[in-house]
Biotite code that builds the C-alpha atoms (Angstrom):
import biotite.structure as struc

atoms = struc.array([
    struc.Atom([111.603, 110.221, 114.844], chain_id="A", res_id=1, res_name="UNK", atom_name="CA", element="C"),
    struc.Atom([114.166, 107.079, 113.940], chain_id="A", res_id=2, res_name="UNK", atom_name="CA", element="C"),
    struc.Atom([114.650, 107.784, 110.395], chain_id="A", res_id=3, res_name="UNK", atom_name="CA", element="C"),
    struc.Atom([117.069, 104.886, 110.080], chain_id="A", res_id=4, res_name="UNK", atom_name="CA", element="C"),
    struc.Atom([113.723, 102.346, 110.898], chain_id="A", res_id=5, res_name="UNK", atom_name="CA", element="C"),
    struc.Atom([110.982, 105.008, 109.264], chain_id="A", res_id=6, res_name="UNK", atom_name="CA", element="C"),
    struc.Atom([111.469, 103.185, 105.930], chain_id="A", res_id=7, res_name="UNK", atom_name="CA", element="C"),
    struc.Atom([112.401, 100.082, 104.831], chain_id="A", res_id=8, res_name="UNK", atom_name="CA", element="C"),
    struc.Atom([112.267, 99.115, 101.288], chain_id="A", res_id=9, res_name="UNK", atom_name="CA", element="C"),
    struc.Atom([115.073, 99.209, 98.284], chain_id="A", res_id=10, res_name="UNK", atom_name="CA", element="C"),
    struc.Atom([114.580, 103.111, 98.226], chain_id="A", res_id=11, res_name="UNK", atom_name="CA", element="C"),
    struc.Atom([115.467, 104.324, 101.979], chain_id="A", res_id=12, res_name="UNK", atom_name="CA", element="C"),
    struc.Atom([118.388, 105.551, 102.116], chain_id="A", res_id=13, res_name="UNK", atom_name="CA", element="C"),
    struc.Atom([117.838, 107.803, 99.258], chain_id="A", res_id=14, res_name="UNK", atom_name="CA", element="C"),
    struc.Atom([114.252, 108.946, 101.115], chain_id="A", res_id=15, res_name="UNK", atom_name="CA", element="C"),
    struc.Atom([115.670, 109.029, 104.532], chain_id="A", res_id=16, res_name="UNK", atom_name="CA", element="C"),
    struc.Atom([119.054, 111.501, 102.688], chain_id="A", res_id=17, res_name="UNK", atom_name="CA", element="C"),
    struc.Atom([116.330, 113.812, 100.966], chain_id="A", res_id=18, res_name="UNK", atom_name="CA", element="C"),
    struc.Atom([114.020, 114.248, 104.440], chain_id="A", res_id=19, res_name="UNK", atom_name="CA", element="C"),
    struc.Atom([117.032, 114.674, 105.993], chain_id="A", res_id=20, res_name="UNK", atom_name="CA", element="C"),
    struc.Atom([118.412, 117.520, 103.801], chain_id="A", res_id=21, res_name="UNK", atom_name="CA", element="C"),
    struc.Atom([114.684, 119.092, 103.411], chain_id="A", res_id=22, res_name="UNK", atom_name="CA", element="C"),
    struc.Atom([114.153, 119.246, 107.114], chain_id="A", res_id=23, res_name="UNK", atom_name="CA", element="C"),
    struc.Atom([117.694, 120.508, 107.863], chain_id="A", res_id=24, res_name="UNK", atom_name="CA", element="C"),
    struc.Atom([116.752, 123.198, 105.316], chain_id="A", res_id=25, res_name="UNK", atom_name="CA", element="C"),
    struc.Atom([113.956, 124.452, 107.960], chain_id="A", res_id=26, res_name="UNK", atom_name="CA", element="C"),
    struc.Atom([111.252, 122.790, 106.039], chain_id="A", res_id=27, res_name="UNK", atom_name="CA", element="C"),
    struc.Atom([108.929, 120.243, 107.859], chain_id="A", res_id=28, res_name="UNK", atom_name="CA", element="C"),
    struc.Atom([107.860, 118.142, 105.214], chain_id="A", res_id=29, res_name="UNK", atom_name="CA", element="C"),
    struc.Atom([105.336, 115.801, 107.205], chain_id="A", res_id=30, res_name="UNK", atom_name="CA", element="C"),
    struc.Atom([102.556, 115.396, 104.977], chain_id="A", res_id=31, res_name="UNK", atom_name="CA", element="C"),
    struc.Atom([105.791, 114.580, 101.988], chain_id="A", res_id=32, res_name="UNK", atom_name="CA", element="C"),
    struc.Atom([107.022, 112.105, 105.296], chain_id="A", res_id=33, res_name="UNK", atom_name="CA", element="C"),
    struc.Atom([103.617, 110.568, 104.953], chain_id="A", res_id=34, res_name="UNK", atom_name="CA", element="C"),
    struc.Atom([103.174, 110.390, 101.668], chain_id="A", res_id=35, res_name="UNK", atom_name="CA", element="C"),
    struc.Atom([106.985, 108.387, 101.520], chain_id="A", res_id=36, res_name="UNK", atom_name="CA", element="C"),
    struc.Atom([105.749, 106.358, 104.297], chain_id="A", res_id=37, res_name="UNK", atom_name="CA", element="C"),
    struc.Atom([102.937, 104.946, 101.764], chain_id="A", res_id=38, res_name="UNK", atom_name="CA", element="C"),
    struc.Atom([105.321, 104.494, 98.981], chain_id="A", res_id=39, res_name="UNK", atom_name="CA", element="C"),
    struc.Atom([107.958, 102.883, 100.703], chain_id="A", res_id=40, res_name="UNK", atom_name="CA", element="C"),
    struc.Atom([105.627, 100.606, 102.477], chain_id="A", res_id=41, res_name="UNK", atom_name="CA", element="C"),
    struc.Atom([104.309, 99.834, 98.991], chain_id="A", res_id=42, res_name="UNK", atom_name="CA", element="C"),
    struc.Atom([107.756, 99.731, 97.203], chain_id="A", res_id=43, res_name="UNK", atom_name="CA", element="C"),
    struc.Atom([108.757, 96.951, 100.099], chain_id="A", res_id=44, res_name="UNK", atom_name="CA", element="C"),
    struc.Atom([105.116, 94.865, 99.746], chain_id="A", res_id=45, res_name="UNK", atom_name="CA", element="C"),
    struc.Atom([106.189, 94.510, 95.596], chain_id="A", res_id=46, res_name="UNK", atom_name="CA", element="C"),
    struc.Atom([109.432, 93.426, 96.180], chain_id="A", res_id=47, res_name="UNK", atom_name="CA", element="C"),
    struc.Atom([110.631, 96.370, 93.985], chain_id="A", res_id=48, res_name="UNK", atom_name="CA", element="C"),
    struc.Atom([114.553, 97.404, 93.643], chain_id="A", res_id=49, res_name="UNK", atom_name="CA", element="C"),
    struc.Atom([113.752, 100.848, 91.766], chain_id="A", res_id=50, res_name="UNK", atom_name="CA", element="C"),
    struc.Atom([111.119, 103.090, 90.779], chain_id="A", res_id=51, res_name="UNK", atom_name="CA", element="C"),
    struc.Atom([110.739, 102.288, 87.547], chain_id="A", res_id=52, res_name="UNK", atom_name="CA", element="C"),
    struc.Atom([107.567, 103.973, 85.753], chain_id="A", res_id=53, res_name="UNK", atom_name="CA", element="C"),
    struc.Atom([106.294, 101.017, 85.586], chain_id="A", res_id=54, res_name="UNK", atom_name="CA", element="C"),
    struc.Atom([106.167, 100.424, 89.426], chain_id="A", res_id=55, res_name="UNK", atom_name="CA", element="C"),
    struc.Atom([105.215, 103.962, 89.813], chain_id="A", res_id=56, res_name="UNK", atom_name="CA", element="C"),
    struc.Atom([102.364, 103.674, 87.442], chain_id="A", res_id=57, res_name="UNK", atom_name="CA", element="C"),
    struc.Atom([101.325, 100.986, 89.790], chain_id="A", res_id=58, res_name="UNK", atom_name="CA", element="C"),
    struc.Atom([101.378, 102.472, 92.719], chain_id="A", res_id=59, res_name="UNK", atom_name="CA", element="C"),
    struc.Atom([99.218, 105.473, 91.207], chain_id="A", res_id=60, res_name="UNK", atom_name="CA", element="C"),
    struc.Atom([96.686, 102.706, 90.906], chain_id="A", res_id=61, res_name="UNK", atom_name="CA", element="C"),
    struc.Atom([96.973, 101.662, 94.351], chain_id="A", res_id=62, res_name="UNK", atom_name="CA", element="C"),
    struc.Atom([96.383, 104.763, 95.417], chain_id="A", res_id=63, res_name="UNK", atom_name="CA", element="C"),
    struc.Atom([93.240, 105.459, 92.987], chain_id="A", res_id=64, res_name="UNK", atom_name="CA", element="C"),
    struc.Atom([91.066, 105.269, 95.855], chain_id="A", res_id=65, res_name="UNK", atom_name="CA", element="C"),
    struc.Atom([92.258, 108.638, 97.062], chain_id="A", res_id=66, res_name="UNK", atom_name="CA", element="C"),
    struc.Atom([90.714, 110.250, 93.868], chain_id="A", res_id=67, res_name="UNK", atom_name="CA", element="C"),
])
């Protein structure tokens, strides 16, 4: 998997560094890859630089549906 495409918003190099370490540590982490996937892709759609509790807060909502 490309990592360096995988994600794409203000965030991905720090969630592409901590895959990277958590898989090199033996662990597979695909449903947490999946889960990043969904947050970066919203993190990129808001424009947002940071995860700032408010941006967090709504993504939560965005995600309400999964309740």
């Amino acid at each position: 998997m490309d990592t360096a495409t995988e994600f794409v918003s203000s965030l991905a190099p720090v969630i592409t560094r901590y895959l990277t370490l958590k898989t090199a540590l033996g662990r597979r982490y695909g449903t947490e890859r999946q889960i990043f996937r969904v947050l970066d892709a919203f993190l990129a759609a808001d424009h947002a630089t940071d995860l700032t509790p408010d941006v967090f807060e709504r993504w939560c909502q965005s995600q309400a549906h999964l309740k």
